[in-house]
VMD Tcl script that draws the C-alpha trace (Angstrom):
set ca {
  {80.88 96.59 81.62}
  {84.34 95.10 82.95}
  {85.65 92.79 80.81}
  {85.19 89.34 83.32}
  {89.17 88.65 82.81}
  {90.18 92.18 84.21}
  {87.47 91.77 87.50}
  {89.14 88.49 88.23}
  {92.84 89.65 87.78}
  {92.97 92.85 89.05}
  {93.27 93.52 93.00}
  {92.42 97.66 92.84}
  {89.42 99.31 91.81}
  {91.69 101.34 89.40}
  {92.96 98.58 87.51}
  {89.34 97.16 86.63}
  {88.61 101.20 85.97}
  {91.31 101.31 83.42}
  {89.44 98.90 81.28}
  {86.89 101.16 80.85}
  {87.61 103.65 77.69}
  {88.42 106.87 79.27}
  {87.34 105.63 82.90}
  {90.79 107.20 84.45}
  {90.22 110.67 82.98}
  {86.81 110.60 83.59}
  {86.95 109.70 87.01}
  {90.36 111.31 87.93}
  {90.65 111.34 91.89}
  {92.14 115.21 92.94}
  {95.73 115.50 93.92}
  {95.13 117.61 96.62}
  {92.69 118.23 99.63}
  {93.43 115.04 101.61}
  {90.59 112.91 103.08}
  {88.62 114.22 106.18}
  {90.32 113.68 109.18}
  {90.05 110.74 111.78}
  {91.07 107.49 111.53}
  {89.29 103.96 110.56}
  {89.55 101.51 112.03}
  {89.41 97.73 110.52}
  {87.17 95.58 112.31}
  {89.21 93.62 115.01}
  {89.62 90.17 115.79}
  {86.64 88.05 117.02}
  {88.26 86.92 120.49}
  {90.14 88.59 122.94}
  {93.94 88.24 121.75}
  {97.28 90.24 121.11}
  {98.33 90.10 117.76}
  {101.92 91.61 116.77}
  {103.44 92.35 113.29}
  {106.87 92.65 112.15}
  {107.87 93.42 107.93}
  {110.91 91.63 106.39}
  {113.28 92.20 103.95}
  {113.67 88.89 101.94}
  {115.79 87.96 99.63}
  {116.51 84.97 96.76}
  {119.75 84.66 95.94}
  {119.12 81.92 93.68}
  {116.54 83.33 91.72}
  {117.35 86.09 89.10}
  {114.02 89.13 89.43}
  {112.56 88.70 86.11}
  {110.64 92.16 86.41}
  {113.89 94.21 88.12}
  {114.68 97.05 85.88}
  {118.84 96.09 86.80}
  {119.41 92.35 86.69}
  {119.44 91.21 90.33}
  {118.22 88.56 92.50}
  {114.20 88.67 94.04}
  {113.52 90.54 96.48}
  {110.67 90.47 98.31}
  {109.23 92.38 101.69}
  {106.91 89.73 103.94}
  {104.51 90.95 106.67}
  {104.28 88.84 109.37}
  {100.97 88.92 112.35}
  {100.72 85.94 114.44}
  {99.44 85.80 117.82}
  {101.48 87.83 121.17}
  {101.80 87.42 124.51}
  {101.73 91.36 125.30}
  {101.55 94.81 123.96}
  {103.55 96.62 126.38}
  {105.30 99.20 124.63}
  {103.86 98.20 121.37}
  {103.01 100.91 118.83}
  {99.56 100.50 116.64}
  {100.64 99.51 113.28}
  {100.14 101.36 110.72}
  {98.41 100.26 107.36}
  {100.92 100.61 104.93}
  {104.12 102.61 104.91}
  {103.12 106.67 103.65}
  {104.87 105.95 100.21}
  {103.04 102.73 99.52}
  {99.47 104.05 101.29}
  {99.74 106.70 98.83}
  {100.36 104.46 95.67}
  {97.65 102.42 96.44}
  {95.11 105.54 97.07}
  {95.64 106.20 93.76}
  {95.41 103.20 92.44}
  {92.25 102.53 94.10}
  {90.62 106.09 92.78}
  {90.61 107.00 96.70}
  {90.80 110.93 97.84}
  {94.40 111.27 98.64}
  {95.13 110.23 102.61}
  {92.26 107.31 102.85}
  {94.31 104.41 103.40}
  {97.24 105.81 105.85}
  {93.75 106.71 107.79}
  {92.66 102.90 108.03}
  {93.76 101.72 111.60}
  {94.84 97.92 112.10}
  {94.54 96.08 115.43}
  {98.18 94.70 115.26}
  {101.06 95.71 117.32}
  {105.14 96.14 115.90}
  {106.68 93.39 117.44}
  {104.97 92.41 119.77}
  {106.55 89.43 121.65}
  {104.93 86.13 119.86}
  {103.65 83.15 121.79}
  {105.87 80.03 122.35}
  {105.84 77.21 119.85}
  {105.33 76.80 116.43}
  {102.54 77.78 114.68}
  {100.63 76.48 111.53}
  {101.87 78.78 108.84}
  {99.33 80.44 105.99}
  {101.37 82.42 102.81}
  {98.71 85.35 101.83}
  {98.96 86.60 98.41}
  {97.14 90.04 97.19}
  {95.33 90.69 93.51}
  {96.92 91.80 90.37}
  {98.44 95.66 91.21}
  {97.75 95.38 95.03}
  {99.64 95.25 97.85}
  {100.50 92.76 100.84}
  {98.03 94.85 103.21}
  {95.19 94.42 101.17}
  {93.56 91.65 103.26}
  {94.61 93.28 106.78}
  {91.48 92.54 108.42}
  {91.50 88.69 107.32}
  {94.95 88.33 108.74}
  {94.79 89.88 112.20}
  {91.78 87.65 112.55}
  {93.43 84.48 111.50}
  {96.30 85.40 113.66}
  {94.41 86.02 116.71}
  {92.83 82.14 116.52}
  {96.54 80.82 116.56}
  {97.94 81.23 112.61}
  {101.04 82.98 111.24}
  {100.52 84.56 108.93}
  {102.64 85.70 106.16}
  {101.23 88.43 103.38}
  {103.89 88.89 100.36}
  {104.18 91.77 98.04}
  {104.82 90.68 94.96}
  {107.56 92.80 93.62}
  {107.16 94.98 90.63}
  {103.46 93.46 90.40}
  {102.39 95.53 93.73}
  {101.30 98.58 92.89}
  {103.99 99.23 94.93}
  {107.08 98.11 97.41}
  {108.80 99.94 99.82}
  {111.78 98.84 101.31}
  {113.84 99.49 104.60}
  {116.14 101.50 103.32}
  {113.70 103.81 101.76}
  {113.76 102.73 97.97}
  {110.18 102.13 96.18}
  {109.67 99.86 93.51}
  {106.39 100.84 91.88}
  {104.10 97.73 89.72}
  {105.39 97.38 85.64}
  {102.50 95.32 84.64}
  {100.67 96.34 81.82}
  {97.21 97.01 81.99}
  {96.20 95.50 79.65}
  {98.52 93.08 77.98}
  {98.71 92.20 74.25}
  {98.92 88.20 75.43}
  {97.17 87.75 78.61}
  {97.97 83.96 77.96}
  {101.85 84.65 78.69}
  {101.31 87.45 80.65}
  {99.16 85.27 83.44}
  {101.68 82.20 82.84}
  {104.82 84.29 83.67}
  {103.08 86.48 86.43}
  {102.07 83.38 88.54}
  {104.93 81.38 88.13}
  {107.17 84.01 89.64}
  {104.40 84.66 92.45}
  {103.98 80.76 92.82}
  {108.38 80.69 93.59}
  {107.75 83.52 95.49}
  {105.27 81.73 97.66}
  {108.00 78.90 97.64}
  {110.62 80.90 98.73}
  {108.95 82.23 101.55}
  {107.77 78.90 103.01}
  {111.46 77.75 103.05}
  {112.82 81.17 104.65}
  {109.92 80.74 107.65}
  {110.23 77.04 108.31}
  {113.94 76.54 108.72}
  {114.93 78.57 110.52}
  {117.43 80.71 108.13}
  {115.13 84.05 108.34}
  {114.53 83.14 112.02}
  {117.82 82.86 113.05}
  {118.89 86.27 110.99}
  {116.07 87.90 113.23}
  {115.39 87.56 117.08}
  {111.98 87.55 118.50}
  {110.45 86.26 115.24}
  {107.37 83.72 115.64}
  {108.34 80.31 114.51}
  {106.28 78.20 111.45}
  {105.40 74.35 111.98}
  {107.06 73.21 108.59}
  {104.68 70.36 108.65}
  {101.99 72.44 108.81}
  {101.23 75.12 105.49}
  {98.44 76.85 103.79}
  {97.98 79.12 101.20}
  {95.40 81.53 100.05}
  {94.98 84.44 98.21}
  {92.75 87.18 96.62}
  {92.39 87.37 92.98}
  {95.26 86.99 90.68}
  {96.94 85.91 94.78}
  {93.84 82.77 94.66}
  {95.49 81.89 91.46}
  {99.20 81.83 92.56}
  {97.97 80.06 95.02}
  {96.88 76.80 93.31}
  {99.69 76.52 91.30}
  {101.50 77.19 94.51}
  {99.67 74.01 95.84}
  {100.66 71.94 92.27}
  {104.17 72.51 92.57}
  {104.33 71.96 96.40}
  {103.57 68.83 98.48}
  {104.36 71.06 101.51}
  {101.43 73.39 101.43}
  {98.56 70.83 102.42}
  {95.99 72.99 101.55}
  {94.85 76.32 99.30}
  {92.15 78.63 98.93}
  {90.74 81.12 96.42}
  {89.02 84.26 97.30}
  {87.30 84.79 94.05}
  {90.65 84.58 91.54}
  {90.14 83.24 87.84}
  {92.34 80.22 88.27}
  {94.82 81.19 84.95}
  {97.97 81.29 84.20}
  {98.56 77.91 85.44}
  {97.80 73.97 83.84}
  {95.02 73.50 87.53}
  {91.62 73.92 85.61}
  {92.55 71.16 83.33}
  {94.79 68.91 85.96}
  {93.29 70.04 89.40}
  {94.48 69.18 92.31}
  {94.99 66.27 94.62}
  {94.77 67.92 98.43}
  {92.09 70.04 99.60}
  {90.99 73.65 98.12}
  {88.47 75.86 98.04}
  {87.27 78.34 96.29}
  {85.33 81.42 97.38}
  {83.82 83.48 95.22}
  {81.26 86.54 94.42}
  {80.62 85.74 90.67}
  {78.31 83.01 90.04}
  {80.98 81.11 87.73}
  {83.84 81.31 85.64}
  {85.16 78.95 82.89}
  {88.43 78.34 84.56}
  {86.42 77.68 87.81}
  {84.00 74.85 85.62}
  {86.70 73.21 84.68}
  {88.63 72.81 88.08}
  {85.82 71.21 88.92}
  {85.81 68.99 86.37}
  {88.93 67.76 87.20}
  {89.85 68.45 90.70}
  {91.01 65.06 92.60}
  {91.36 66.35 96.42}
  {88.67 67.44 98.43}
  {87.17 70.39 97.46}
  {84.21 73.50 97.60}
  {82.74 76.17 95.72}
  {81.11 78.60 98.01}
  {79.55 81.74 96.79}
  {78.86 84.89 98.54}
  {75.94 86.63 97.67}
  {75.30 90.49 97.41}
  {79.04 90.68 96.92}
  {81.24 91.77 94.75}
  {85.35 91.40 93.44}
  {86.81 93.39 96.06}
  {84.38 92.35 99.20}
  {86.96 89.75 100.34}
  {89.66 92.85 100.88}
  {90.03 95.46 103.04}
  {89.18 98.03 100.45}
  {85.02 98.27 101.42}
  {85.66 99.69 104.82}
  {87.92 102.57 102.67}
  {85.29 102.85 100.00}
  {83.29 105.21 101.73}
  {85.14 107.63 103.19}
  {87.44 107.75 100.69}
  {84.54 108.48 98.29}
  {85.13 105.85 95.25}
  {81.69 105.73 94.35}
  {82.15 109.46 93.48}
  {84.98 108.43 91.27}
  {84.11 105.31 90.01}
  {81.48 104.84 87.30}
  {78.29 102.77 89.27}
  {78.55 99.57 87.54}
  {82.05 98.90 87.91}
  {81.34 99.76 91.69}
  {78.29 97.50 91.91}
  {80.50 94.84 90.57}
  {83.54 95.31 92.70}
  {81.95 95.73 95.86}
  {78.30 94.59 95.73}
  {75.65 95.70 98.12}
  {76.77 93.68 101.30}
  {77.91 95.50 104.06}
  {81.81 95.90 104.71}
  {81.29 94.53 108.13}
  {79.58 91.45 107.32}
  {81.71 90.89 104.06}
  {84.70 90.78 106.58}
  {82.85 88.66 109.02}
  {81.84 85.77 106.77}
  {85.33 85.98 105.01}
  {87.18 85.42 108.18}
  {84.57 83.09 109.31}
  {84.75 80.80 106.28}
  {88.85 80.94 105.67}
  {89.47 80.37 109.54}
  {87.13 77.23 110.00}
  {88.83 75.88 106.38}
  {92.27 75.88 107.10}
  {90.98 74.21 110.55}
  {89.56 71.56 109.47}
  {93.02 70.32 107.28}
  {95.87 72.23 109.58}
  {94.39 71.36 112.83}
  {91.95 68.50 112.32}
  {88.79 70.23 113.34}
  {86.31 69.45 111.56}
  {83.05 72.37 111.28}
  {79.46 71.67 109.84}
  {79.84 74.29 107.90}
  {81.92 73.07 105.29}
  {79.33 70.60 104.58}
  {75.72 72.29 104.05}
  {74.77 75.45 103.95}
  {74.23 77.50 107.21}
  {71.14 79.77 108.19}
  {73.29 81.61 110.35}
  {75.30 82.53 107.03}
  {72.07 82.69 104.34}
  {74.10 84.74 102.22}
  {76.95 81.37 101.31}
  {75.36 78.61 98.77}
  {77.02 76.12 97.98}
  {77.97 75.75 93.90}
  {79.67 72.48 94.14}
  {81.58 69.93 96.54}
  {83.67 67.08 96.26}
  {84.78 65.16 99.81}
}
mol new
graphics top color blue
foreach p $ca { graphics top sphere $p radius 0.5 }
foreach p [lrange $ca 0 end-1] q [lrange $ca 1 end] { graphics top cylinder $p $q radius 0.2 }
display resetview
């Protein structure tokens, strides 16, 4: 079995893997023979709308990078989508850079080539509509990487959002930057003191989350950088999966401008929210049933707030990864009940439907004021969501 602390920190089918005795030799994906050819492509968005993408290169100057090997200030790479006004021109995006698609097949116990084979929807900089747009920060699981929710964002950016997906550097499984240097993930797998480990990990993710919000809403990235989509300051979410739901939170503690948060199925450590809560909305979303840190959030929780569970599901369903799974073989790789636990039996497609359609109506309801029934009762349309607990 995976230890319950590993399923709900770890972002990669390799890290839960690893905390199996001898899973990685074991289960060792080859080094050569690349996967079959063809690409595949990630579901699209829902309605009929461009959606571009741009990467930046951000960095803190006031903050010293805790993890960097040479002392030096954070520095972070951002992935932008938000909704266009054309493609003309436009190239397809492409998952992940080779380097970093690479990193994370192997991570992931994919065959070698799987991911630089997914196809998004997005196009490079594609001109972005006029205005400014509600802004949601996107955070990615312990050892993954700022694509890992692809799927989620292009949808999310298609209704109207910009979206901004961080890679946590030297927690990624790995970061590469434009000038061709990679910084690959130093987190153990397994620390000694998970305690301090969590507490230090989320703190710099929840001042990277921070840092980012600033840089987007005023105007100091956007000025650096023509053509860039512009964030309503007065408008700010923030989600993540994993170890990224977690960040998230205490993102939302520290912060008074991120008016709402969201979980995708992240233990909530590292961070004093189970035993404080919090006083504006969250919810979380989850595959397992319950968690102690998730009892006692609600407990204490002050805000609005929901539990929703996802049945058939499993760690991983709320990523990208399931539409990989298969043709990258994992479950060839991967003993069966860690893949039973990180994927369930739901289908990929309708994992990534009712993920999108949940997250999207959410951050509706407190960015734009629009209120949906299903945030109140469970839906027959969506059997598969119960509702665990609700507050609001």
């Amino acid at each position: 079995m995976i230890r319950r602390r590993s399923l709900l920190t770890f972002a990669g089918a390799g890290g839960a893997a690893l905390t199996l005795p001898g899973a990685a030799a074991a289960h060792a994906v080859p080094t050569s023979s690349p996967a079959g050819p063809g690409p595949i492509d990630l579901p699209g968005p829902t309605v009929r709308r461009t959606v571009g993408t741009v990467s930046l290169r951000l960095v803190d100057q006031d903050r010293q990078d805790p993890f960097a090997p040479v002392p030096g200030p954070r520095e972070l790479m951002v992935q932008l989508w938000y909704p266009a006004t054309g493609t003309a021109g436009r190239a397809r995006a492409a998952y992940a850079t080779a380097r970093v698609a690479a990193a994370l097949d192997r991570t992931a116990f994919l065959d070698p080539g799987t991911l630089g084979r997914l196809r998004p929807t997005a196009r490079v900089a594609a001109p972005p509509v006029p205005g400014a747009l509600p802004l949601l920060l996107l955070g990615h699981g312990r050892k993954g990487g700022r694509s890992n929710c692809t799927a989620l964002a292009e949808e999310l950016a298609a209704h109207g959002y910009l979206v901004a997906a961080l890679d946590h550097t030297y927690d990624a499984a790995a970061v590469e930057f434009p000038d061709g240097r990679v910084a690959l993930s130093v987190l153990e797998d397994e620390p000694a003191d998970w305690d301090a480990a969590e507490r230090r990990e989320i703190g710099v993710r929840a001042a990277d989350l921070r840092f980012v919000a600033t840089e987007l809403t005023t105007g100091r990235t956007v000025r650096r950088h023509a053509g860039l989509p512009c964030a309503a300051p007065g408008r700010i979410g923030v989600l993540g999966h994993s170890m990224g739901g977690a960040a998230a939170a205490e993102a939302v503690r520290q912060d008074r401008r991120f008016a709402a948060g969201l979980d995708l199925d992240g233990g909530l450590f590292g961070s004093p929210v189970p035993d404080e809560g919090l006083d504006r909305p969250f919810l979380l979303f989850t595959a397992l049933d319950d968690h102690d840190t998730w009892r006692r959030w609600r407990e204490h929780q002050r805000g609005w707030g929901r539990h929703l569970r996802q049945r058939d599901s499993g760690h991983l369903s709320f990523t990208d990864l399931p539409h990989a799974a298969g043709p990258g073989h994992l479950a060839e790789h991967t003993p069966p009940e860690v893949y039973a636990q990180l994927f369930g039996t739901i289908a990929p497609e309708r994992a990534t439907e009712l993920a999108r359609t949940y997250v999207r109506v959410y951050f509706d309801r407190f960015l734009r004021g629009r209120p949906s029934p299903l945030l109140n009762a469970p839906s027959p349309r969506h059997p598969e969501i119960s509702f665990v607990w609700s507050r609001g």
